[in-house]
N, C-alpha and C positions, 0 to 999 in steps of 0.2 A: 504493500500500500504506500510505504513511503518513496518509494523509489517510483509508483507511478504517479505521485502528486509534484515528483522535484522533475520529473518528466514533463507533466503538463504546465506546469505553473515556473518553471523556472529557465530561460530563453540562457543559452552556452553556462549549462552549467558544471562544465569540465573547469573551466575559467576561476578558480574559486578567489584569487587575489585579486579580479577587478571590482572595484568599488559595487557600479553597478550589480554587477551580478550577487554577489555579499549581500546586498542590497535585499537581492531578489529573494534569496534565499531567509534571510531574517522575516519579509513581510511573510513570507508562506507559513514562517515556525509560527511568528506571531499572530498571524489570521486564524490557526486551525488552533490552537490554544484558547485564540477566544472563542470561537465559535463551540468548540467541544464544554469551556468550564462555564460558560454563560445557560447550555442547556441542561448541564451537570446540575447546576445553580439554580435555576428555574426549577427543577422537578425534582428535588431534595426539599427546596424550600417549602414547595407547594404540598409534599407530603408530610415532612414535618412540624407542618402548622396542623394540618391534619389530624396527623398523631401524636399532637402537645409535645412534643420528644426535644429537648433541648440539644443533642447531640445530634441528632439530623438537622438541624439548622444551623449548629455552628458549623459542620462538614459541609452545610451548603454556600454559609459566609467565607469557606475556606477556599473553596472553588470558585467565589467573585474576587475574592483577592488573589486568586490567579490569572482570573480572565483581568484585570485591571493592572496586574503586574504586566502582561502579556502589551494592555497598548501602551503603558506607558515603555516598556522595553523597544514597543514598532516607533514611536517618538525618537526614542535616545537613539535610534539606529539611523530611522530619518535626517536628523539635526548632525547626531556624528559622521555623515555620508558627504557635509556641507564642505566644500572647495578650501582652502586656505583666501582669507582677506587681509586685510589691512590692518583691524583689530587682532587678527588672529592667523599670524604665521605660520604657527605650527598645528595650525588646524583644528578642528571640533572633534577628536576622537574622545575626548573625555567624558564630552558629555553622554555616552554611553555609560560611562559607570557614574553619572552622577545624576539619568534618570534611573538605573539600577539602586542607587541610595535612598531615591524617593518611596520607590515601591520598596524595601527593604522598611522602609517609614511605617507605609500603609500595613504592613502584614504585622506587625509590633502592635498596631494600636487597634486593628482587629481583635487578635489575640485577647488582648486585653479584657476588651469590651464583653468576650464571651467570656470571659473567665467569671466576670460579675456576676453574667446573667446563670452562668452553671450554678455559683453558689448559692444563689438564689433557690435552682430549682431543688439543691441540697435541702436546702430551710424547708421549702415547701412541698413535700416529693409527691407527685403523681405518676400514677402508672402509665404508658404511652400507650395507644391504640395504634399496635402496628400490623399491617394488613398485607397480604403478599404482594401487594403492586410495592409495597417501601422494599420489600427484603431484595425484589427483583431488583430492583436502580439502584442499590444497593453494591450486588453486585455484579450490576451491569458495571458502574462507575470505577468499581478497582479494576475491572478487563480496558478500559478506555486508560485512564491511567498508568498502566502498565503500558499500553501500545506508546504513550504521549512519551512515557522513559525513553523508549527508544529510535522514536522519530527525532525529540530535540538532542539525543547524544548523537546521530549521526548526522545530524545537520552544522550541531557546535563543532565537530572532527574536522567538516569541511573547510566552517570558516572560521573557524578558531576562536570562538566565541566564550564569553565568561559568561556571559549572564545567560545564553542559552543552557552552556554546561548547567547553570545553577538551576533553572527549571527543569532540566529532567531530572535531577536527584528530588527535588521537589515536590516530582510529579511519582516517584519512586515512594517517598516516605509519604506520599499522600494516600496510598494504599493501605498502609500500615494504618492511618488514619479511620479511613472508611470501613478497614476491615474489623476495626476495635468500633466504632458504630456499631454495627451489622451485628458483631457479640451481643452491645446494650441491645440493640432491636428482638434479636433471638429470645434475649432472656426475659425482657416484656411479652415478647408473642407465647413462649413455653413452657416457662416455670414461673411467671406472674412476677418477675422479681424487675423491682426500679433502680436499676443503677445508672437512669439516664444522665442526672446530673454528674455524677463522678466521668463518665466517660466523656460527658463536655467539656470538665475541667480539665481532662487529659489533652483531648484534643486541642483546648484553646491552649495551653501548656504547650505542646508541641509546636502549634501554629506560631506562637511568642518566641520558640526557639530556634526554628528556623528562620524568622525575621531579624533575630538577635547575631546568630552564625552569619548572615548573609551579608548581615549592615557592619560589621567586623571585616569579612571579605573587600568586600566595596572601598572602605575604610582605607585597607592596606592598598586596594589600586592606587586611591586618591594621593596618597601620603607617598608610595611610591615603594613598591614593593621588591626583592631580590629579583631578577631576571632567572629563568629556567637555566640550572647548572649545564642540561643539556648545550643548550647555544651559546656557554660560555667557551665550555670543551670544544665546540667546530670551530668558536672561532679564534681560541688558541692552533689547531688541528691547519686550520685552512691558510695562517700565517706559516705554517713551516713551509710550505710550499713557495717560499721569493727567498731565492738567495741570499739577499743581500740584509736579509732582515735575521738579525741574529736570537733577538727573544721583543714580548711584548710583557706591558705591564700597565698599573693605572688606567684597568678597563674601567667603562663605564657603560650603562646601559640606560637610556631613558627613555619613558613610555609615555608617548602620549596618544596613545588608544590603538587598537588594532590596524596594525598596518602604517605605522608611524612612531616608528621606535629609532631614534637617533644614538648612536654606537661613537666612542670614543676610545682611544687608547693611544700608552707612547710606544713607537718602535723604536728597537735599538737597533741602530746599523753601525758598521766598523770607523774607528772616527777616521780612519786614511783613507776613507770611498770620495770619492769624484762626487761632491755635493747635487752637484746636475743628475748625474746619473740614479745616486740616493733618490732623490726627491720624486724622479719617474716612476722609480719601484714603489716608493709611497703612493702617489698616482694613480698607477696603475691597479694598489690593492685597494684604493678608497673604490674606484669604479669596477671591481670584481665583486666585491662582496656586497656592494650595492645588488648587483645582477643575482648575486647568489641568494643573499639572505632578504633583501629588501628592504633592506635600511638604509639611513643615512648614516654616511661614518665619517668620521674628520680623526685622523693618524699623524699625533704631533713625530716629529723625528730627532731621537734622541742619537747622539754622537757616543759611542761606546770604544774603548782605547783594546783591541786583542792582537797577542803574538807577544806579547811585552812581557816577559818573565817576571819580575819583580812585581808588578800590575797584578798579573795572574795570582801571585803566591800573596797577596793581601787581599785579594776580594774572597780570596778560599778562604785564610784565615779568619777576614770578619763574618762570615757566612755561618763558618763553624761557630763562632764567636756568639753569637745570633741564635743556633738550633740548642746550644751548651744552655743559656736562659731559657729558652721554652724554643720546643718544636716545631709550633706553628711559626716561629720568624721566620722571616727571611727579609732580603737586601736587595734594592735594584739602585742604578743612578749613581752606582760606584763611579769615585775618581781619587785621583792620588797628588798631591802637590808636595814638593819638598822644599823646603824652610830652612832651616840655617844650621837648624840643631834638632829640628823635628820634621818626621812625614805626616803629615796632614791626609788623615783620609776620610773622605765626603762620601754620604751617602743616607738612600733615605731607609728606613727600616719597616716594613709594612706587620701589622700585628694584625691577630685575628681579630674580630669584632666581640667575642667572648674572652680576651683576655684579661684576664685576673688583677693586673697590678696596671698602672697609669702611664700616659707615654711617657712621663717625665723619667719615673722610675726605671721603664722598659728602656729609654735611651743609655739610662747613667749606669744600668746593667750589663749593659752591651759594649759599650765605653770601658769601664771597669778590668772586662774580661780580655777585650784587645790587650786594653794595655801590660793584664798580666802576661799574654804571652809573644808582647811586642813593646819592652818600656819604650821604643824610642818613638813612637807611633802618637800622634793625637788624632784625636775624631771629632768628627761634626758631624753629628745624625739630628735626621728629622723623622718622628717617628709619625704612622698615619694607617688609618684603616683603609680597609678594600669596601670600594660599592656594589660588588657582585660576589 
């Protein structure tokens, strides 16, 4: 079924990194989303008004704050799809996750609202009249749900979507939902027993907690979250491939929405390279990886001193120097100047983001350790964490 609606509905859609198509592909998740939880919604409501059942109605408010998650997400896809202007150079892709925040809003304060009205029906318990057409929508609604799990994961694989990812796990634990319903409904219809409230409470509980996980998620896009370790690795991986570039370091990675991620890093090249020559090879890798990965990259070029023996046996040594305080160190940006009565060695010190002790301390540790097995050695470190 899904593969014949992204047939109908969706014009080249091999294409999945042209805007347009991406495009196309979001309005079809998001149309068949609403259309499925708005009928979800209509006819849970209608029967559990029916059958006084508090817990069929909040499973029915749980599925319009899906279908409202769903336009507000076709919005943020809309607005995020908008060209770069003049206010806005690097584009609208954020706002993607900052109509995902909104709806992230809405399902929180749903949540809520049924929590009241469950404990209420705690206070006041009634038995539900529940009749075979409820148990049928019932579970009809988890087989729809289930199918919705794996229309929106194959559609977010394509275009690399968060917030579609997030509705089908949504759409996954929305079963779990209806299926713990359907229990309350069972035990009304068979054994006389009212636990409608409690399973409202559950459900609005749940519904709060997915709203809570989601707006945390969101959260960290906004604020700016680690890049996928994967595509750190290719694009270490994809650098050993130029000659002339000896290692990289001071990656950076910045998101600003799907398909507009701007990529940074310095190269080391040999400092006796033909600067022209250097600079091509840099060139050359900003518009390969452009091609390859689809970003924007700007490769500062960093001038690196090798073949130089005495060079060589002091960056080993500060390095050792460096793992001997903690493991995780390490050094780039090495250089060596000689002074009158001292060697001067420059460099900066990158420390994990979990390290234990301060840069200050991390520098004077490291300093410290040279000079015990180099008195005649001084250092200048700058110590600094990784963005990726």
């Amino acid at each position: 079924m899904t593969d014949f609606l992204i047939k109908m509905f969706v014009k080249n859609k091999d294409d999945c990194s042209c805007p347009s198509v991406r495009g196309r592909y979001a309005a079809l998740a998001s149309i068949t989303g609403i259309v499925l939880n708005v009928l979800l919604f209509a006819g849970k409501l209608t029967l559990g008004l029916i059958a006084a059942s508090v817990a069929i109605i909040a499973d029915a408010f749980n599925n319009i704050s899906d279908a409202g998650s769903a336009v507000i997400a076709l919005i943020g896809f809309r607005l995020a799809a908008k060209p770069v202007d003049k206010e806005h150079p690097l584009g609208h892709g954020r706002l993607e996750y900052v109509a995902a925040f909104i709806v992230d809003m809405l399902i929180i304060l749903v949540g809520f609202e049924l929590l009241k009205t469950s404990v209420g029906k705690i206070l006041s318990p009634t038995l539900p009249s529940v009749g075979n057409a409820t148990l049928v929508l019932l579970g009809v609604a988890i087989l729809v749900k289930v199918w919705l799990f794996f229309f929106y994961r194959k559609i977010a694989g394509k275009i690399n979507s968060s917030a579609l990812k997030g509705a089908a796990f949504d759409s996954l634990s929305d079963c779990f939902a209806t299926g713990l319903v359907l229990l309350s409904a069972l035990c009304a219809r068979v054994w006389g027993i009212a636990i409608d409230g409690y399973a409202g409470i559950l459900v609005a509980l749940f519904i709060g907690f997915a709203g809570v996980k989601a707006a945390k998620e969101t959260i960290d896009l906004l604020l700016g979250s680690p890049p996928d370790p994967a595509f750190i690795k290719d694009i270490y991986a994809f650098c050993e491939n130029y000659s002339k570039i000896v290692g990289i370091h001071d990656v950076m990675v910045h998101d600003y929405g799907v398909g507009r991620q701007i990529v940074s890093f310095h190269a080391e090249v040999p400092a006796d390279s033909d600067i022209n020559i250097a600079h091509e090879e840099v060139d050359k890798l900003e518009r390969d990886m452009h091609e390859k990965f689809g970003c924007i990259v700007t490769v500062h070029l960093d001038p690196l001193v090798v073949g130089d023996p005495l060079i060589d046996e002091l960056r080993a040594l500060a390095q050792a120097a460096a793992k001997e305080v903690d493991e995780g160190f390490t050094i780039h940006d090495f250089r060596m100047t000689k002074g009158e009565t001292k060697i001067n060695l420059i460099f900066d010190l990158l420390l994990p983001n979990s390290c234990p002790i301060t840069a200050a301390s991390a520098e004077k540790a490291v300093a410290d350790k040279i000079r015990e097995k180099a008195p005649d050695c001084s250092c200048v470190i700058r110590a600094e964490y990784p963005f990726v």
